[in-house]
MIRO-840683 format. One record per residue: residue number from 1; x, y, z of N, C-alpha, C in turn; chain. Coordinates in Angstrom, 2 decimals. Atoms other than C-alpha are relative to their C-alpha. Example, Ala and Ser with C-alpha at 12.3 -4.5 7.8 and 13.67 -1.06 7.14 Angstrom:
REM residues 2
+-----+---------+---------+---------+---------+---------+---------+---------+---------+---------+----+
|   i |   neast |  nnorth |     nup |  caeast | canorth |    caup |   ceast |  cnorth |     cup | ch |
+-----+---------+---------+---------+---------+---------+---------+---------+---------+---------+----+
|   1 |    0.89 |   -1.19 |    0.00 |   12.30 |   -4.50 |    7.80 |    0.90 |    1.20 |    0.00 |  A |
|   2 |   -0.82 |   -1.19 |   -0.06 |   13.67 |   -1.06 |    7.14 |   -0.77 |    1.09 |    0.73 |  A |
+-----+---------+---------+---------+---------+---------+---------+---------+---------+---------+----+
This chain:
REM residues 89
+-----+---------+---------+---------+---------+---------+---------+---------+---------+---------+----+
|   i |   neast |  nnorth |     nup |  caeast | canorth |    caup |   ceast |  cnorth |     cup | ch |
+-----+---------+---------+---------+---------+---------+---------+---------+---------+---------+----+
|   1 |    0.81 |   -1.20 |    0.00 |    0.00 |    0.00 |    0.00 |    0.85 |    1.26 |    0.00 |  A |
|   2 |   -0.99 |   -0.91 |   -0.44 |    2.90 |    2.16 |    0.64 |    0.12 |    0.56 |   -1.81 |  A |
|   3 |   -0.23 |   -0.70 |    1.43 |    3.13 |    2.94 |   -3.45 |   -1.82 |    0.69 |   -0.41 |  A |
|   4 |    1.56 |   -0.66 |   -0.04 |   -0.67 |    4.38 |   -3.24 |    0.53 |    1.75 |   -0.67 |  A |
|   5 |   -0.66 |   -1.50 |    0.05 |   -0.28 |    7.81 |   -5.27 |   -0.96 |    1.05 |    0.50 |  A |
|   6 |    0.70 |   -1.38 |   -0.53 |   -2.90 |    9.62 |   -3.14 |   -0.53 |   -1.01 |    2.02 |  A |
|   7 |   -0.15 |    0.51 |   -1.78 |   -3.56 |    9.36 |    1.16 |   -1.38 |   -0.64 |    0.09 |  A |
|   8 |    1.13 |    0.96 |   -1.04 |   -6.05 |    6.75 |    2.14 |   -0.77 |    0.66 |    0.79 |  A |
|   9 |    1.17 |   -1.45 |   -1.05 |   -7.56 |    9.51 |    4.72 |   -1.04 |    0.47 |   -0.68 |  A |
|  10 |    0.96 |   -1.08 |    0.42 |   -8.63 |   11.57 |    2.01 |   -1.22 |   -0.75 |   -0.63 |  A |
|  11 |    0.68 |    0.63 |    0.91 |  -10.06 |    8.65 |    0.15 |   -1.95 |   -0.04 |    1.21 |  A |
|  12 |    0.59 |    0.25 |   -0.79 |  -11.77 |    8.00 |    3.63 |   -1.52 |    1.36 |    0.10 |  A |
|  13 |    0.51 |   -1.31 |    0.04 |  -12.86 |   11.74 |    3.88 |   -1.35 |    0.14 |   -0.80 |  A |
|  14 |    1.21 |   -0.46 |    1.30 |  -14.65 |   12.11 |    0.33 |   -0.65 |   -1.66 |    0.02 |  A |
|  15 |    0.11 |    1.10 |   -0.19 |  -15.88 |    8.44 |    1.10 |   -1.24 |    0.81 |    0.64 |  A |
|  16 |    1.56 |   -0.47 |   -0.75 |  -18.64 |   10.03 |    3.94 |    0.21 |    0.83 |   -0.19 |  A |
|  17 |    1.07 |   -1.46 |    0.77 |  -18.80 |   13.50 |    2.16 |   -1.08 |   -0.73 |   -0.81 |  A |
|  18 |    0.88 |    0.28 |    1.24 |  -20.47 |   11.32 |   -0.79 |   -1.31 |   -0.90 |    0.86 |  A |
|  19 |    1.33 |    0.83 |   -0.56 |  -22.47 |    8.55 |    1.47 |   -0.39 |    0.66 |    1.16 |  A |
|  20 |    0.13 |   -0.35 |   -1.13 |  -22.68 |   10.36 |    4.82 |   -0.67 |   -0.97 |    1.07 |  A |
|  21 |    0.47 |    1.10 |   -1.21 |  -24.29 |    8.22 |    8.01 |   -1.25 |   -0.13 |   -0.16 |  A |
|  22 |    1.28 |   -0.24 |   -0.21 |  -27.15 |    6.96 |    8.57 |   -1.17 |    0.63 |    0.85 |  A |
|  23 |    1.19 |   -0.81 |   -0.54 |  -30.32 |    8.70 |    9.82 |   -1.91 |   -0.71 |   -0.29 |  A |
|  24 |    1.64 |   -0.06 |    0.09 |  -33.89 |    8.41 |   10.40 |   -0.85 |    0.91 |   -0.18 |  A |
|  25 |    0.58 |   -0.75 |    0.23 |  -34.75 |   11.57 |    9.75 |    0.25 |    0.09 |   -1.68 |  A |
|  26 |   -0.01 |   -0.17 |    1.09 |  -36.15 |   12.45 |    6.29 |    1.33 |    0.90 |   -0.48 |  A |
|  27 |   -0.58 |   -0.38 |    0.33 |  -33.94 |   13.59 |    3.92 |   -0.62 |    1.47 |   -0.70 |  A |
|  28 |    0.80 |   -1.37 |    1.23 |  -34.26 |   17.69 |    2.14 |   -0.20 |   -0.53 |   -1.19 |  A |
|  29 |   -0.29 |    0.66 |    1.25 |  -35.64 |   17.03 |   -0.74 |   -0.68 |    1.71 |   -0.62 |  A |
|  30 |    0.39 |   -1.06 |    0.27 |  -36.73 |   19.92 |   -3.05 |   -1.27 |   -0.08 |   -0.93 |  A |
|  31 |    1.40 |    0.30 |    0.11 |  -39.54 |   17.94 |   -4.40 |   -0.99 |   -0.68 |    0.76 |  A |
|  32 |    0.29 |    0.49 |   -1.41 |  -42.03 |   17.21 |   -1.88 |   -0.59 |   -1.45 |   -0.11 |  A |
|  33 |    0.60 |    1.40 |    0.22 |  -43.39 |   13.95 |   -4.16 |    1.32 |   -1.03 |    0.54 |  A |
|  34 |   -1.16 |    0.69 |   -0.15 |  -39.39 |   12.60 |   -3.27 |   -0.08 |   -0.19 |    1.90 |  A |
|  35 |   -0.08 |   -0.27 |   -1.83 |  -39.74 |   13.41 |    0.80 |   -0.17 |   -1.40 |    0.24 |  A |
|  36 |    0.43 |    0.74 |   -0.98 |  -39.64 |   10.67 |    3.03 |    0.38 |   -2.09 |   -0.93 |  A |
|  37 |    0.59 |    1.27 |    1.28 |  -39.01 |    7.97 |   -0.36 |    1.49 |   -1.07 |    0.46 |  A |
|  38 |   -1.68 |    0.97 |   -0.38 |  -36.20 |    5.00 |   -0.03 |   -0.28 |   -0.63 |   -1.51 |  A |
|  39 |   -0.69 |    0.82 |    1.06 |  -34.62 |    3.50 |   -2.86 |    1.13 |   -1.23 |    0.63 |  A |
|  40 |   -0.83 |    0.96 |   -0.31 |  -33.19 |   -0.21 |   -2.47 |    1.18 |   -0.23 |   -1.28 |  A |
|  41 |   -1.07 |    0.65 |    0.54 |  -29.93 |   -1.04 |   -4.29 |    0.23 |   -1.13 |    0.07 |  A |
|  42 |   -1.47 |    1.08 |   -0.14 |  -28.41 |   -4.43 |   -4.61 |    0.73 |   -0.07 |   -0.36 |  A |
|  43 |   -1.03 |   -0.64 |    0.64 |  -25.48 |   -3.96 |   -5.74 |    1.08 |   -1.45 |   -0.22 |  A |
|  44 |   -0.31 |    1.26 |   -0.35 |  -22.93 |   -7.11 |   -6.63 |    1.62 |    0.74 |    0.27 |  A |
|  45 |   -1.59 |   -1.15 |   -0.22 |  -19.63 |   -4.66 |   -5.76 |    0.21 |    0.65 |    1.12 |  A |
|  46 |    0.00 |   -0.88 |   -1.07 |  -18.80 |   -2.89 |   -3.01 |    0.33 |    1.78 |   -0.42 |  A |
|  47 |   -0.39 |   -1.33 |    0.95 |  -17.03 |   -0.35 |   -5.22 |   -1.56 |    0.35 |   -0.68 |  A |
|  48 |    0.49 |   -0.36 |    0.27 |  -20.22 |   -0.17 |   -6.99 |   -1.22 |    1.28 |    0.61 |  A |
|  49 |    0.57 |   -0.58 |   -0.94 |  -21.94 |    1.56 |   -4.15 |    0.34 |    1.50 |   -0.18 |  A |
|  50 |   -0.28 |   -1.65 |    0.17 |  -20.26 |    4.84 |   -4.52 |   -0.54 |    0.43 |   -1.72 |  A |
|  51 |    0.40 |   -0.50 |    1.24 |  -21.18 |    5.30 |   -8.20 |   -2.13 |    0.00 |    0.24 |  A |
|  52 |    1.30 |   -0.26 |   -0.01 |  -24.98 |    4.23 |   -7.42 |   -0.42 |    1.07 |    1.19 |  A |
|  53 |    0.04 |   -0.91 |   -1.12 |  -24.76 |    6.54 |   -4.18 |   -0.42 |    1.60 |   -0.57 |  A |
|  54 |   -0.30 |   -1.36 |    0.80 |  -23.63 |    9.24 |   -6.50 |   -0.85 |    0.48 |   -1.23 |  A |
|  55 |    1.28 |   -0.23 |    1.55 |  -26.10 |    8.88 |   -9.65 |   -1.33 |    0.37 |    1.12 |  A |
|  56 |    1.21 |   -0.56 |   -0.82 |  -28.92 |    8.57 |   -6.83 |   -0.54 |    0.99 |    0.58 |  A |
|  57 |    0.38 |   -1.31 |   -0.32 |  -28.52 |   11.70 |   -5.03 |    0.33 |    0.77 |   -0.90 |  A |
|  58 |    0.35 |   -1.19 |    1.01 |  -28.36 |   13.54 |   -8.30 |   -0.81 |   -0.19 |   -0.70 |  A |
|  59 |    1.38 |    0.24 |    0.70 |  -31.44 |   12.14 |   -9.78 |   -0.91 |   -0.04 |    0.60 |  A |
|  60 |    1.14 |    0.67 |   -1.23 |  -33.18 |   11.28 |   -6.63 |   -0.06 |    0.97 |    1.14 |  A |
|  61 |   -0.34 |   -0.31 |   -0.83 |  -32.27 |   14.00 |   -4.34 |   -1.01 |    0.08 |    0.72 |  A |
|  62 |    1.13 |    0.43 |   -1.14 |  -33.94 |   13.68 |   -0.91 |   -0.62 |   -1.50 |   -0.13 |  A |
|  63 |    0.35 |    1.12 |   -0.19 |  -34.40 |   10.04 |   -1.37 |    1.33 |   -1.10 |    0.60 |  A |
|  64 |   -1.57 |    0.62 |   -1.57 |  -32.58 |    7.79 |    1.69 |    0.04 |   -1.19 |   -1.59 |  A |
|  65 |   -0.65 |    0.93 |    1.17 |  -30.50 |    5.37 |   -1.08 |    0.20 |   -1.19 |    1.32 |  A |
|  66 |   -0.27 |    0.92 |   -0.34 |  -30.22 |    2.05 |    0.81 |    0.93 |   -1.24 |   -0.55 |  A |
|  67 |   -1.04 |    0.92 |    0.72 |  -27.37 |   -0.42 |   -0.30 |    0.13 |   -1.57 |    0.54 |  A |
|  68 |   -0.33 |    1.19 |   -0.35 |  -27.14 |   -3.96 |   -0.04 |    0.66 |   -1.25 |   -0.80 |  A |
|  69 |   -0.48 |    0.46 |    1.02 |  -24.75 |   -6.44 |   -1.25 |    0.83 |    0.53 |   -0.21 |  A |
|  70 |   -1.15 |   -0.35 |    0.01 |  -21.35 |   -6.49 |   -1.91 |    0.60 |   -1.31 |   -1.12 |  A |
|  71 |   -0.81 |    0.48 |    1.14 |  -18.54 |   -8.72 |   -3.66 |   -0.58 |   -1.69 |    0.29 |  A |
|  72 |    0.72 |    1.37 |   -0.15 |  -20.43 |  -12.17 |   -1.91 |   -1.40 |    0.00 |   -1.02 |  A |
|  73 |    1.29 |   -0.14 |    0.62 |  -23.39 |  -11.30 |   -3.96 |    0.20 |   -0.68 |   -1.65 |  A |
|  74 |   -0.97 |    0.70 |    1.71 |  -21.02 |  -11.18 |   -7.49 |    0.82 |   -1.47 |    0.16 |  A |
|  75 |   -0.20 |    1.08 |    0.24 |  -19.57 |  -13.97 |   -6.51 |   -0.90 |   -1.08 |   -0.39 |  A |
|  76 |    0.61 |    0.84 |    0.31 |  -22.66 |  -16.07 |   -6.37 |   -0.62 |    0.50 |   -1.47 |  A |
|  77 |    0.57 |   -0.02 |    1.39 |  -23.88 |  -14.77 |   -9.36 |    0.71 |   -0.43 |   -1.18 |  A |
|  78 |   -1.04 |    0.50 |    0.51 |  -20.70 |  -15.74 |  -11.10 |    0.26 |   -1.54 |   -0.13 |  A |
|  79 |    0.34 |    0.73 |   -0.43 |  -21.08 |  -18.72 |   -9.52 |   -1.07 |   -1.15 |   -0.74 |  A |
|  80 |    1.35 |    0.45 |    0.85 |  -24.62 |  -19.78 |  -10.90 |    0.34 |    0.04 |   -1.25 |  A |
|  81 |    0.28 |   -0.03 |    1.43 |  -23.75 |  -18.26 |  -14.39 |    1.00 |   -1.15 |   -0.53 |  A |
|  82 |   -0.88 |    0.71 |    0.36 |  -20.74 |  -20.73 |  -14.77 |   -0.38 |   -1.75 |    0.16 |  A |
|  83 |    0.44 |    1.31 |   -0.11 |  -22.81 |  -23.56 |  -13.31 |   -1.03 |   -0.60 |   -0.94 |  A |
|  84 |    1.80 |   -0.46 |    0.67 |  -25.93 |  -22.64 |  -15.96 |   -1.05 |    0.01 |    0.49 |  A |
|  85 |    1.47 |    0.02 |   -0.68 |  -28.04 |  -21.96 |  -13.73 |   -0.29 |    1.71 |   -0.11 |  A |
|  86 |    0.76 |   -1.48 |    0.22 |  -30.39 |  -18.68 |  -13.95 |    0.67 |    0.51 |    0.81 |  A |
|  87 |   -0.74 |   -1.40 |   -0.39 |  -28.86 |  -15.51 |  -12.84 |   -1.15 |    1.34 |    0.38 |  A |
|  88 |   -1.02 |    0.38 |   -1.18 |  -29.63 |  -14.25 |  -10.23 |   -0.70 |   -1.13 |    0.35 |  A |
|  89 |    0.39 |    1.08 |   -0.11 |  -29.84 |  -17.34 |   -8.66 |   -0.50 |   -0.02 |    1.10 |  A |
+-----+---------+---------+---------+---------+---------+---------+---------+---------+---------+----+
């Protein structure tokens, strides 16, 4: 990790500027049909999370983005497609 050409911190930093924590309180939204709305993700990436994070609150703003699913997810789907079995499985 030591040949990294930028600091891990910052990655950390702009990491919860983009997702921030969770909450139970609604999110601002500036349309009031979006108030209060959740969007589920599954996602088969973990990396993918920040790109759907990032499309969501600029299409969706004020809607809580929920994420679930990570690189166990792509695996099984990888998994299934190599075995021929339907996808997702």
């Amino acid at each position: 990790m030591a040949d990294l050409d930028f600091n891990p911190i910052d990655l950390f930093r702009m990491y919860m500027q983009l997702t921030g924590v969770p909450t139970l309180e609604d999110l601002p939204a500036a349309d009031p049909l979006l108030r209060g709305k959740t969007l589920g993700i599954v996602n088969g990436s973990s990396w993918i999370t920040l790109w759907s994070t990032y499309f969501a609150r600029q299409f969706l703003p004020g809607v809580r983005v929920i994420q679930v699913g990570n690189e166990a997810v792509q695996l099984n789907f990888m998994a299934a497609h190599r075995r021929g079995e339907p996808c997702p499985p």
